[in-house]
DOGU-266076 format. One record per residue: x, y, z of N, C-alpha, C in turn; residue in one letter. Coordinates in steps of 0.05 Angstrom, whole numbers, plus 5000, padded with zeros to 4 digits. Layout:
BEGIN
XYZXYZXYZA
...
//
This chain:
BEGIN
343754262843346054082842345053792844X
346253632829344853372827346653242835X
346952992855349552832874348952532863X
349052382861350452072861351651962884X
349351852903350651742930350851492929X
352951342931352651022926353850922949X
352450812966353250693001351450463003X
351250183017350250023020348949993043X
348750183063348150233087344650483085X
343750413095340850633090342050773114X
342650763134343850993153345351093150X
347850963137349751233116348151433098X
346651313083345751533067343651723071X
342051543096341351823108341452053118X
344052013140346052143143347552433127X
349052203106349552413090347852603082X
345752513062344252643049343052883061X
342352893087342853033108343853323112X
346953083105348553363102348553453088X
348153323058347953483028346453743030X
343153583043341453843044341754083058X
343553983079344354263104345954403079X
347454263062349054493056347654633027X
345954453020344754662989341654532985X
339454602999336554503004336354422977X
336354572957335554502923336854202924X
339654092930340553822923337453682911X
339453512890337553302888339753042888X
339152792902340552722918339852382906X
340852262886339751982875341751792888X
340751612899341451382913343051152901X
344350972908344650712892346050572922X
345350272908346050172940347449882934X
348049932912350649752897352249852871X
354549782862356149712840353849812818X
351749572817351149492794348249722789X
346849862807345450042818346950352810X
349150392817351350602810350550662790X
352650412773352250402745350450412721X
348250342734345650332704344550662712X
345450922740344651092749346951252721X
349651252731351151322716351251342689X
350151132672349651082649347851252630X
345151242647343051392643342651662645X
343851762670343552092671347352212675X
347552312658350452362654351652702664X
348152822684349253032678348653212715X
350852942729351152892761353153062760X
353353272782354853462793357753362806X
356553122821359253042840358352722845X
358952532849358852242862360252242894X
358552072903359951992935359851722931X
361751682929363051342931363651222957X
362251022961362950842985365650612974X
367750642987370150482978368150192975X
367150092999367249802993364749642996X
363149632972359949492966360449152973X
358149072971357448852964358648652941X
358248892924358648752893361248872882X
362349072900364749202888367049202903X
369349142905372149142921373749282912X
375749352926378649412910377749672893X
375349862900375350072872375250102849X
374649802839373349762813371449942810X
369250012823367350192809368450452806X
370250602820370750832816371850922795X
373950642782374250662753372550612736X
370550492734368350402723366950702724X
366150892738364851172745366951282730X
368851302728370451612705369851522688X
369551212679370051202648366051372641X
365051292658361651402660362251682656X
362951782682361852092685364752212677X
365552232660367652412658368452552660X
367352812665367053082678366153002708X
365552852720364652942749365552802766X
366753002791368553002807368052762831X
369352522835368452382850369852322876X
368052292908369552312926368452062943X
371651922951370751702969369951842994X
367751633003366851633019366651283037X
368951373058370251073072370251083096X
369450903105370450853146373750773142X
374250693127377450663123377750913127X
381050983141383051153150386051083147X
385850833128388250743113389850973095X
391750973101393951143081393851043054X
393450823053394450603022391250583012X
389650703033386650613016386950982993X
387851133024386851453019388051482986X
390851372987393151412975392051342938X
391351082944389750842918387851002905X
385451092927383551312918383651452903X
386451652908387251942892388351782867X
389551642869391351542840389351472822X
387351362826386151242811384051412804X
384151722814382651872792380552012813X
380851922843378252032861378952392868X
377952592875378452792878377852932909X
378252612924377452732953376852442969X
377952422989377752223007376252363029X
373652253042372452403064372352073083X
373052083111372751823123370151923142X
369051633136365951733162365951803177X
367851873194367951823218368452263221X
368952403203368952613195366452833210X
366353063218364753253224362753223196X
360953363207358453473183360053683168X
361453943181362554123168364854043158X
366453823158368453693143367353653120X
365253453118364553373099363253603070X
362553773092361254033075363054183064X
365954233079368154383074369654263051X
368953953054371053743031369353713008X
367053803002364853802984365454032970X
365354272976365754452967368554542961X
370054522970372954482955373954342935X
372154132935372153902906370854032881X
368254132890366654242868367554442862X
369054592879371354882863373254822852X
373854602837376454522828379054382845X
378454362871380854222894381253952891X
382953962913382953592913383053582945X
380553412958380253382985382253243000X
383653213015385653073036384953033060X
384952853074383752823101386252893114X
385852973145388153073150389952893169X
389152703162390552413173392252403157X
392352463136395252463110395852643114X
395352893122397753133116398753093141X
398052913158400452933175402452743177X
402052583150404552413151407252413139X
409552473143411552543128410852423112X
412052593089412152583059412552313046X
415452183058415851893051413751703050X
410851773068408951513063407351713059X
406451913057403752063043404152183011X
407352142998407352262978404652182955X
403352362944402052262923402452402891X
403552282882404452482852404652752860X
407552702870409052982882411452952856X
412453222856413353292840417153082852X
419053132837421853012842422753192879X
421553452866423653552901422353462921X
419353382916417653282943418352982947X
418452812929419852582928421752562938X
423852762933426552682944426452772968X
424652862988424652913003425453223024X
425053393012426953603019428653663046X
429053743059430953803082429454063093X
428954053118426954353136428454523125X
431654533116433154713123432254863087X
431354603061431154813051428154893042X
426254783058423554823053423355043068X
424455133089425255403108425555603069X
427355623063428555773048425955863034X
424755563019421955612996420355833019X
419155783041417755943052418756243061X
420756213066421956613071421956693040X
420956583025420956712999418656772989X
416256673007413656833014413557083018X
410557253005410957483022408757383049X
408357533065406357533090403657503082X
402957573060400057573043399057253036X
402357173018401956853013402056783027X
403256693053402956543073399956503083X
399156793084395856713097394456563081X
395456553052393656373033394456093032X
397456053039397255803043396555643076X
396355803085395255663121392555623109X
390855753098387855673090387455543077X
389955473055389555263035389954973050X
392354913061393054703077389954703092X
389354833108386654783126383354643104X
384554723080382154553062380554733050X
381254983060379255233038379055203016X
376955273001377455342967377955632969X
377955672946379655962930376656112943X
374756092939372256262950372256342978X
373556082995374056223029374856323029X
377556293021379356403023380256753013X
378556763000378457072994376557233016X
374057023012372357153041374257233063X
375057033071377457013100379857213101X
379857303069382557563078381157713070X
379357853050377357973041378958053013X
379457932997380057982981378857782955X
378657912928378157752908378757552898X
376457302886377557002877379857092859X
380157312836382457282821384957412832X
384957512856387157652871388557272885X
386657162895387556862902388356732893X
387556742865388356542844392056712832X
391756862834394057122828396356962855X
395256982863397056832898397956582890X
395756352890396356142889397956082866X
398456142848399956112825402456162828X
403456402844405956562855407156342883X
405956252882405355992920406955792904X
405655642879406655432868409155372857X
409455682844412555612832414555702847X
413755872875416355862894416555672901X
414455532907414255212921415354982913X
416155082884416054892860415154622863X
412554672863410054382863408254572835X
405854362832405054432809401154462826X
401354372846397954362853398554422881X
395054452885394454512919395354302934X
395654012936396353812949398353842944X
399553882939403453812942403453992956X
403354272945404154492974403454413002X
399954273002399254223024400954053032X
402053803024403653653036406853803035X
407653943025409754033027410354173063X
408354353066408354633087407154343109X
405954073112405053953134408553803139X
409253753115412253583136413153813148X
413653963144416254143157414654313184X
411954243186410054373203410954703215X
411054783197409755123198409055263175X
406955383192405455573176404855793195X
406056053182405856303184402956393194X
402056543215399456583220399056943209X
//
């Protein structure tokens, strides 16, 4: 696995990198320690697994580079990496194309758990947003999550679970990918994916973050 770490701090990226290696020794783990460093990295080797973006360089503000990085790596999944714990930073992040907000201030196994959920296809959420009603955490939620639903009828979406889905969505909300999550009930990635699909349209959301934000306002989940 090849990473793209771009932080301006040499003790951030030691750190991390750190963790990269705890979680997969092979990493190979290329540095940049500006904007402009990123970029001539990005340019040149196109064939980076994942990027860790530091929200806010020297040479870069406001997430200019992160748009500047899709138009680069197109295929590869990029995740801020911020001491911010701003809602409107987390919020900006996702819109603008990031696939995971991790704040420093995060466990090692957060970071490992939010890594690997990204690279299975997820979208990371720190859980400082799922616990904020919907009205200030919505992020391209569908019209019924917008409009806000009522407990009385997000109650309803969930008794229309069976006891099977439920366990898949308490693991999903918790940040699993489809791979734990089969570990954790012992059942197969396409039996999950068979779930989560059946999860969505009772839910009627279209992705794993909306549900997740759906099942955190109304706070329950089925154990």
């Amino acid at each position: 696995m090849k990473i793209l770490l771009i932080d301006d701090h040499e003790l951030v990226r030691d750190g991390v990198k750190n963790v990269l290696l705890r979680m997969d020794t092979s990493a190979e783990v290329c540095e940049a320690t500006s904007a402009l460093s990123a970029l001539e990295l990005a340019n040149s080797y196109k064939d980076f697994d994942l990027v860790l973006l530091d929200m806010y360089l020297p040479d870069s503000t406001n997430l200019d580079l992160l748009c500047q990085l899709r138009k680069a790596l197109l295929c590869t999944p990029i995740i801020v990496l911020s001491a911010s714990e701003s809602i409107s930073d987390i919020k900006k992040s996702i819109e603008l194309g990031a696939k995971g907000f991790i704040p420093k201030s995060s466990t090692n196994q957060i970071i490992i758990s939010a890594i690997q959920l990204v690279l299975s296809g997820g979208v990371y959420l720190p859980s400082i947003l799922l616990e904020q009603p919907l009205a200030t955490a919505d992020i391209n939620s569908p019209p019924e999550i917008q409009n806000n639903k009522t407990d009385e009828d997000s109650f309803e979406l969930l008794n229309a679970l069976s006891k099977r889905q439920l366990d898949v969505l308490n693991l999903l909300k918790n940040g699993h990918s489809n791979k734990e999550i089969a570990k954790t009930l012992f059942l197969s990635e396409t039996t999950i994916r068979v779930h989560m699909t059946a999860i969505f349209k009772t839910l009627k959301v279209s992705n794993r973050t909306q549900a997740a934000l759906l099942i955190s306002q109304i706070d329950l989940i089925a154990s």
